[in-house]
C-alpha positions in Angstrom: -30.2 25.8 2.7 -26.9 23.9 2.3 -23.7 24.9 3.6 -20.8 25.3 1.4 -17.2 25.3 1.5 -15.6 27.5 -0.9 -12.4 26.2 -2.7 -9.2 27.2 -1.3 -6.3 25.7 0.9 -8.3 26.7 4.4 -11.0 24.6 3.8 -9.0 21.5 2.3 -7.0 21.5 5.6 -10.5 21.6 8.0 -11.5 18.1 8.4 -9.9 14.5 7.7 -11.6 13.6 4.4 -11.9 16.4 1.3 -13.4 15.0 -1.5 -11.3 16.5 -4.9 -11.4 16.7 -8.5 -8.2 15.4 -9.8 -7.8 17.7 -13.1 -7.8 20.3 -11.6 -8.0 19.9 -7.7 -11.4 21.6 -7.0 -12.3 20.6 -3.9 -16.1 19.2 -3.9 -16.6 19.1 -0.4 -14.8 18.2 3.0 -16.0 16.1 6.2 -15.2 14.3 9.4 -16.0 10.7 8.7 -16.0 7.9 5.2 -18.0 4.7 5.6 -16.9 2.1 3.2 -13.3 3.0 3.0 -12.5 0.1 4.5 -13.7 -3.5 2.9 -12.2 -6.9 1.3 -10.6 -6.4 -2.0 -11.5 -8.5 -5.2 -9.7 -11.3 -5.3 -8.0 -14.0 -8.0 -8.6 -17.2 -6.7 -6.5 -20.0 -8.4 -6.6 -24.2 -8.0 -3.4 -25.3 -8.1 -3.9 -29.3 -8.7 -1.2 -31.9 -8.1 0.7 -29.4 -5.5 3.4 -30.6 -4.4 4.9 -28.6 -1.5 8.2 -27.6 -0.8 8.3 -26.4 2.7 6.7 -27.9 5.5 3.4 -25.8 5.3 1.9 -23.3 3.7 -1.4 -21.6 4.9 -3.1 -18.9 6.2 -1.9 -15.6 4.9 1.3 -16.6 2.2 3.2 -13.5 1.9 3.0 -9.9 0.3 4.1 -10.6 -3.0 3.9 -14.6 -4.7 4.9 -15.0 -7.8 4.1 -18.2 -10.0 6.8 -19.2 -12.2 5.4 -21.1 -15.1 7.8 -24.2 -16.6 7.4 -22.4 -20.1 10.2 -20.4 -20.3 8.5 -18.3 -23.1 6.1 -17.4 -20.8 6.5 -14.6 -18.1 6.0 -15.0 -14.7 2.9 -13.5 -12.7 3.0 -11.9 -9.3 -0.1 -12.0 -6.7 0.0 -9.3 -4.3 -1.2 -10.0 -0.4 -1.7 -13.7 -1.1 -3.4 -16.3 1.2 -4.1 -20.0 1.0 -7.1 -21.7 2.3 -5.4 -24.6 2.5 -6.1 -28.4 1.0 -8.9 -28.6 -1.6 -9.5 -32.4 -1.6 -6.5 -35.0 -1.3 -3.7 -32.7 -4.3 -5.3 -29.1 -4.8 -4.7 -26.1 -2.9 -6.6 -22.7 -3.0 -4.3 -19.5 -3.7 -5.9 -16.0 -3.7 -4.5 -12.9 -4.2 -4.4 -8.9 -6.3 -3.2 -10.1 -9.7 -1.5 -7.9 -11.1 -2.3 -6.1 -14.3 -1.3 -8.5 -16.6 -2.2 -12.1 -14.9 -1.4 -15.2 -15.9 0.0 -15.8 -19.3 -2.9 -16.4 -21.7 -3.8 -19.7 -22.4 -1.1 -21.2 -20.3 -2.8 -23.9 -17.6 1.1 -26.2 -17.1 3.1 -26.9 -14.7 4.0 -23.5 -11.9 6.4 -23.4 -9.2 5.6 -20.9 -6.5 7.8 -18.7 -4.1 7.5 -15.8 -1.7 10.6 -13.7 -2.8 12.7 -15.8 0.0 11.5 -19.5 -0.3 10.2 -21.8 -2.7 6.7 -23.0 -1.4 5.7 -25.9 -4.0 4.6 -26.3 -7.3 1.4 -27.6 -9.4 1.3 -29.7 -12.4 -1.5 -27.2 -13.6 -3.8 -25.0 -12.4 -7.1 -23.0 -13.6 -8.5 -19.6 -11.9 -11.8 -19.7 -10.6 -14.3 -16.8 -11.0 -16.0 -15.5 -7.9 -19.6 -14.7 -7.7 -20.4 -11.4 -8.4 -20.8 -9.0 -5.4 -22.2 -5.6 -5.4 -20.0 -3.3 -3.8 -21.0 -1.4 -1.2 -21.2 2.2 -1.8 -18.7 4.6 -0.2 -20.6 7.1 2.0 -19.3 10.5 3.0 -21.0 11.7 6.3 -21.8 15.4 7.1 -20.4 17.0 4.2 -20.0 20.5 4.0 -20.1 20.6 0.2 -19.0 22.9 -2.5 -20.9 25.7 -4.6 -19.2 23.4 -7.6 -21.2 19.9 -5.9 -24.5 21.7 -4.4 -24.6 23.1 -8.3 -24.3 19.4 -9.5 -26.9 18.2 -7.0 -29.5 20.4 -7.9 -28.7 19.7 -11.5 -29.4 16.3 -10.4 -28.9 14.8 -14.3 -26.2 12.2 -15.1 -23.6 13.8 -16.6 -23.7 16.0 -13.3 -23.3 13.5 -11.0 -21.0 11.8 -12.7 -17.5 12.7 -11.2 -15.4 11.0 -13.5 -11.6 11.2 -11.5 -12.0 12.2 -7.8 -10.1 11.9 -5.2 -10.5 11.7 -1.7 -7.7 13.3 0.1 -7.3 12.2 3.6 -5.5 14.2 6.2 -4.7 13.1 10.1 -6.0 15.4 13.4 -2.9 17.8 13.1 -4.2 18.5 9.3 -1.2 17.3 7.6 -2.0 15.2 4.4 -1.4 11.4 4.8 -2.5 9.8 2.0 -5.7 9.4 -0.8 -7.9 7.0 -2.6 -8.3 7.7 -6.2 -12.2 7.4 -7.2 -13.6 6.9 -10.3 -17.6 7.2 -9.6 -20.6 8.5 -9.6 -22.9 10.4 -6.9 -25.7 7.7 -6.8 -27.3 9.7 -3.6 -27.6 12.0 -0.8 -29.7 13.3 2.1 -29.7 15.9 4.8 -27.2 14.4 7.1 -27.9 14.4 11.4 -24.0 15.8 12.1 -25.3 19.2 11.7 -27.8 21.5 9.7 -26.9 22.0 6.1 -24.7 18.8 6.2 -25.3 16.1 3.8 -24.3 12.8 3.2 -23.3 12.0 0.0 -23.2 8.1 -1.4 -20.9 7.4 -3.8 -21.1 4.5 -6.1 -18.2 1.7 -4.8 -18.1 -0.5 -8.2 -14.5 0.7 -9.5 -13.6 1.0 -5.8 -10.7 -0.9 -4.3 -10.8 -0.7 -0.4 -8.2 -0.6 2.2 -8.0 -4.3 3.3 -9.8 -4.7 7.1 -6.4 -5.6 8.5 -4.9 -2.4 7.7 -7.6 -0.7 9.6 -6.1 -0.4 13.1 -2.7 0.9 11.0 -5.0 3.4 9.7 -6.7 4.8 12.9 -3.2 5.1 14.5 -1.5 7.1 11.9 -4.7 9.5 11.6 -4.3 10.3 15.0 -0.6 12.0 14.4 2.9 10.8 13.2 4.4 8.4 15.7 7.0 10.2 18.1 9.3 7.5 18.3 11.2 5.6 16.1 10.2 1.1 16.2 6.6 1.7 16.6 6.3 -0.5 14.0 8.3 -3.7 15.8 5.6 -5.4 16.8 3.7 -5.8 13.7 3.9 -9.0 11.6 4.6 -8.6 8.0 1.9 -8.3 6.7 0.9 -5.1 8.6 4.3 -3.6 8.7 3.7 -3.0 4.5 0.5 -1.5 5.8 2.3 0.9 7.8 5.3 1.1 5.3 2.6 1.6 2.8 1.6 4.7 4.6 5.1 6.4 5.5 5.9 6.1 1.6 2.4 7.9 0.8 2.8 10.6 3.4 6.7 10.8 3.2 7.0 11.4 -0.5 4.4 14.2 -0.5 6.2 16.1 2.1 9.4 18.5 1.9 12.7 17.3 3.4 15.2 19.6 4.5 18.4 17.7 3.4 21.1 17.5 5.5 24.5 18.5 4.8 27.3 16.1 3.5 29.0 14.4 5.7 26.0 13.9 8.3 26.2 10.5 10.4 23.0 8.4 10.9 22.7 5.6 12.8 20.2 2.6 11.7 18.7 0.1 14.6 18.4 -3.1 13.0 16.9 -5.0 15.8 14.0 -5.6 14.3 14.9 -5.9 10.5 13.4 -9.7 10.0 11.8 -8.9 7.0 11.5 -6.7 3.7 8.8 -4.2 4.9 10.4 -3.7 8.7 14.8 -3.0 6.2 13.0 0.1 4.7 11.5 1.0 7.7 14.3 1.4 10.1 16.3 3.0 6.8 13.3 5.4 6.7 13.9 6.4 10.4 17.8 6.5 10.1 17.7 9.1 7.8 14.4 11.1 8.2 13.5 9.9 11.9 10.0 8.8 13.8 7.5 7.8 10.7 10.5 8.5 8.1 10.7 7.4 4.7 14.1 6.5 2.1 12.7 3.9 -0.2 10.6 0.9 -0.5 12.4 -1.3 -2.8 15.7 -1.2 -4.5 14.6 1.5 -7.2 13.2 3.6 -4.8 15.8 3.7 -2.4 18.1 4.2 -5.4 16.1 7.3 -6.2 16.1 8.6 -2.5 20.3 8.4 -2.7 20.0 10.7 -5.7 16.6 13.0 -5.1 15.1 15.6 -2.2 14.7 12.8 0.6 16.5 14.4 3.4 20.3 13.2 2.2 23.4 14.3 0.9 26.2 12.7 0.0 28.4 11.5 0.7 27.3 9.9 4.5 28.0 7.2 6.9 25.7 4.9 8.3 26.8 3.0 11.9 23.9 0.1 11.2 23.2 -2.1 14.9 22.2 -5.2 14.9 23.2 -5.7 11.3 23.4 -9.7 12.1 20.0 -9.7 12.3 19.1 -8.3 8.7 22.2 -10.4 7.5 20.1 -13.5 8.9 16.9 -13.1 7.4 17.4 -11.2 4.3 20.9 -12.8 2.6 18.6 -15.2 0.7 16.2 -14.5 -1.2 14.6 -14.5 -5.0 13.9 -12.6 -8.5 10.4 -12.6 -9.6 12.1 -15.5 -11.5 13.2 -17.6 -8.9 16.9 -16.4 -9.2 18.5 -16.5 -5.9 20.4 -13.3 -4.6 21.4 -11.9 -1.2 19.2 -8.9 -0.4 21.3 -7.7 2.6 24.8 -7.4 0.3 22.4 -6.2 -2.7 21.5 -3.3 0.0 25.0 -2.4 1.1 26.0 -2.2 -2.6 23.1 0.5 -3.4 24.5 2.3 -0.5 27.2 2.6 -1.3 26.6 3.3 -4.6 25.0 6.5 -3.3 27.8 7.6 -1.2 26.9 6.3 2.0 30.2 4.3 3.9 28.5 1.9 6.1 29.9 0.4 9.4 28.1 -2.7 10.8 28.0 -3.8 14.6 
């Protein structure tokens, strides 16, 4: 006999992973541990042939967000998300991967690109052509003793395929203290399941991984330390690189603008510590925890933080902000660039939104 977990808020809240129906937010079933949430993504790998660079080197992991600029003014530019180079591809070509985004290169365009980071230009290519990977099955996503549903053990011993297909699912994914943290949208099928060995009437339940995207492996350890609990103190962050400090931001947004704020009356001081603001990720951090403290979210770009200034985010204005350390953010965000390579100072273009929502903001 299988177990079941009937449908209501109790059950959602009694184990890290609940497996949901999007529509309408039945819960299929709810379990303790997902293999196959974590994998490498599906890349765009592009040649880039005659590259000439424009900084001294470029390899390894590139930056969170590259765009390619084509010389075509008629054509847009392109933005690759995460990007990383594998370096020299025989004596003028470099290798550029990356998430395209949804729209990709401009069709038909192959001529000349010049490439930045947001902050630098790295180089440009007299053309360049993306090369197809080989295809790779994806591994399926595997749910380990699930206590499932009447809705899923009804499917399962239905066992066609419009029963096991469940279209828009989502798996909702909660930390030890049972407060939700984020979820992967799913759009799969049930391609098997067995009696699982965590406990009698368990099962494990495969899901098919094709239209899957995975958390990246380097986001993994990010991952296991926010599912243990909100951090307590404010910096926990600081000694991440970039590259993982958008990991973790990408987790404070997810949890932070699912949770209720109680704002705080006009007039309220906060006080920023800008120590460690080298970067993009690490400027919204330390905003986050200024205003909503340890784990705290106000924005992720310009828009958002625009939105936070005027929404439910824990603020009202009008505010003051006593911002420490501001010469480091002044240091290594005052230059950077548009999607189209237009330069602009991202520390005044900060200030300005600011105070554009009311806050008055003292620097030391």
């Amino acid at each position: 006999m299988i177990s079941v977990v009937h449908e209501d808020e109790k059950a959602r809240g009694s184990a890290s992973y609940a497996l949901t129906e999007t529509d309408h937010g039945h819960v299929w079933g709810v379990c303790a541990e997902v293999e196959g949430l974590f994998g490498e993504c599906r890349r765009g790998t592009y040649e880039l042939f005659g590259w000439v660079p424009e900084v001294s080197s470029v390899s390894g992991w590139v930056g969170s967000r590259v765009w390619l600029v084509p010389e075509d003014d008629a054509c847009d530019v392109w933005l690759l998300e995460d990007a990383e180079s594998s370096g020299q591809v025989g004596t003028d070509s470099r290798l550029l991967t990356g998430l395209d985004d949804y729209e990709g290169p401009p069709e038909g365009y192959r001529g000349r690109v010049r490439v930045h980071d947001g902050h630098r230009w790295l180089g440009s290519c007299r053309e360049f052509i993306r090369i197809m990977p080989p295809e790779q099955v994806p591994a399926p996503i595997v749910l380990r003793g699930l206590a499932p549903s009447d809705r899923l053990s009804a499917a399962l011993a239905k066992g066609t395929r419009r029963a096991l297909d469940l279209e828009e699912a989502a798996l909702e994914i909660r930390d030890v203290q049972g407060e939700m943290l984020t979820d992967r949208l799913l759009r799969t099928t049930i391609s098997a399941w067995r009696p699982s060995s965590c406990g009698v009437g368990l099962i494990d339940l495969e899901l098919d991984g094709c239209r899957y995207t995975p958390v990246p492996e380097y986001a993994r350890s990010i991952w296991e330390r926010w599912l243990a609990g909100p951090p307590a103190a404010v910096n926990t962050w600081a000694g991440l690189d970039t590259r993982r400090r958008g990991a973790w931001h990408d987790l404070v947004r997810d949890r932070g603008c699912r949770r209720s704020h109680r704002d705080r009356p006009a007039g309220h001081a906060y006080e920023l510590d800008g120590r460690y603001v080298t970067d993009e990720p690490a400027l919204y951090l330390a905003l986050g925890e200024a205003v909503n403290g340890p784990g705290g979210y106000f924005g992720g770009c310009l828009t958002a933080l625009d939105d936070c200034l005027r929404g439910t985010f824990g603020y009202t204005a009008p505010a003051t902000l006593l911002w420490r350390d501001a010469a480091t953010a002044r240091e290594h965000l005052s230059h950077a660039l548009t999607p189209d390579g237009q330069p602009y100072n991202l520390f005044t273009t900060i200030l300005e939104t600011l105070a554009g929502g009311g806050v008055d903001v003292t620097l030391a």
